[in-house]
N, C-alpha and C positions, 0 to 999 in steps of 0.2 A: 591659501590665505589671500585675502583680497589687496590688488598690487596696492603697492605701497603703504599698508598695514599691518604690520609687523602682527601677528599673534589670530588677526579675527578674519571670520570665513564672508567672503561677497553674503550680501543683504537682499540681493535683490536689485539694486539700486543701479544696477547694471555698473556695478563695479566688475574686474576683473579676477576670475579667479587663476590665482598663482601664487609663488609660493614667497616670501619677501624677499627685497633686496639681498643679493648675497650668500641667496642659498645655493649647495651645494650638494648634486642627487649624489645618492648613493647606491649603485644598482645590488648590494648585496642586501641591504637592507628593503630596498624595492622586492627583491625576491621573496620573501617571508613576507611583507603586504600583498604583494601578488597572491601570494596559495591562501590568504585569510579572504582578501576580497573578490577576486577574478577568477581566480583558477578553475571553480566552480561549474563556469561557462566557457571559458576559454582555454581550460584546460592548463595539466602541470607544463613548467615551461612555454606558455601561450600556444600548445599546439591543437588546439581547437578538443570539443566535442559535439555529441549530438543537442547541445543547449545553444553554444555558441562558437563564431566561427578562430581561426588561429588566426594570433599577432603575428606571429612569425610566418609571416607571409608575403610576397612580393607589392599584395594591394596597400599593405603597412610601412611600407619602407618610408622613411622620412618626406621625400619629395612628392608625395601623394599626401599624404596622411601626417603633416609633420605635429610636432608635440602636440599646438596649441588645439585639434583635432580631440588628440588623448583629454589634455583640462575637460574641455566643453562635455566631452561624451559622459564622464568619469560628475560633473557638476549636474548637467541638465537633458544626461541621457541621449540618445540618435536613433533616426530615425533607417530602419532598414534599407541598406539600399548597393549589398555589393553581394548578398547571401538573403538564404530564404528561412532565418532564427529567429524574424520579428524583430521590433524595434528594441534598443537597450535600453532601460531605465536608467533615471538618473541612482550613483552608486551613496549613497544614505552613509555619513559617517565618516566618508574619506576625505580626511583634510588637502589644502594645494600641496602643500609641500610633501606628502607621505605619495601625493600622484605623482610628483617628480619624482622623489623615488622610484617606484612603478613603474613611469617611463623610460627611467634610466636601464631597469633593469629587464625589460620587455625590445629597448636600443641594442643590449647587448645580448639578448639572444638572437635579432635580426644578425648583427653582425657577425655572431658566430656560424650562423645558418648560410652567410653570402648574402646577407640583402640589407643595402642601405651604405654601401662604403665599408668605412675604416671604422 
C-alpha cells in the first residue's frame, strides 16, 4: 500500500510502496503468501532452487538487505547481482502489506537459521 494511503497500491507517482500506518506483519500468515507467491523460485522455507537463489541466507540478513530491499524487489523487481538466476521480475498481485507479511515470515526463518539476530 502506498505510505500513507491507507487501502491503494503506489501509482507510479514515485510514492512509496508499503504497507499503512499501523500495520502489523504477521510472519504465519507471510508463510502461506510465501509458498503462493515466492516459493516457486525461492524455494519452501526461502531455501533456494535451481530458479532462484535462498532467503535464508547470510547475504539476506537484515543489515545487508534490510526490508525496504524485500518492498522494492517484490514492487519493481532487481537486478541480479549476488547469484547467477538472472534478474527478479517485478511480483504482479502482491500488495505492501501481504510483502510485510512475507518479510515478516522470511525474518523469522533467518532467525531460526542464526542469521540476522534475535
Amino acid at each position: 500500500v502506498a505510505c500513507g494511503k491507507s487501502g491503494s497500491e503506489g501509482d507510479g507517482s514515485g510514492e512509496l510502496f508499503l504497507p499503512p500506518a499501523g500495520f502489523v506483519a504477521d510472519a504465519a500468515r507471510g508463510k502461506v503468501l510465501f509458498d503462493k507467491f515466492c516459493s516457486r523460485c525461492h524455494g519452501a522455507g526461502g531455501k533456494g532452487t535451481d530458479q532462484g537463489p535462498p532467503l535464508v541466507h547470510i547475504v539476506y540478513e537484515p543489515n545487508h538487505h534490510g526490508d525496504m530491499a524485500f518492498y522494492m524487489a517484490v514492487k519493481k523487481g532487481v537486478r541480479h547481482h549476488h547469484w547467477n538466476f538472472g534478474d527478479m521480475p517485478p511480483v504482479a498481485g502482491v500488495t505492501a502489506s501481504e510483502t510485510g507479511h512475507i518479510i515478516a515470515y522470511v525474518r523469522r526463518q533467518q532467525r531460526m537459521a542464526g542469521i540476522g539476530g534475535r
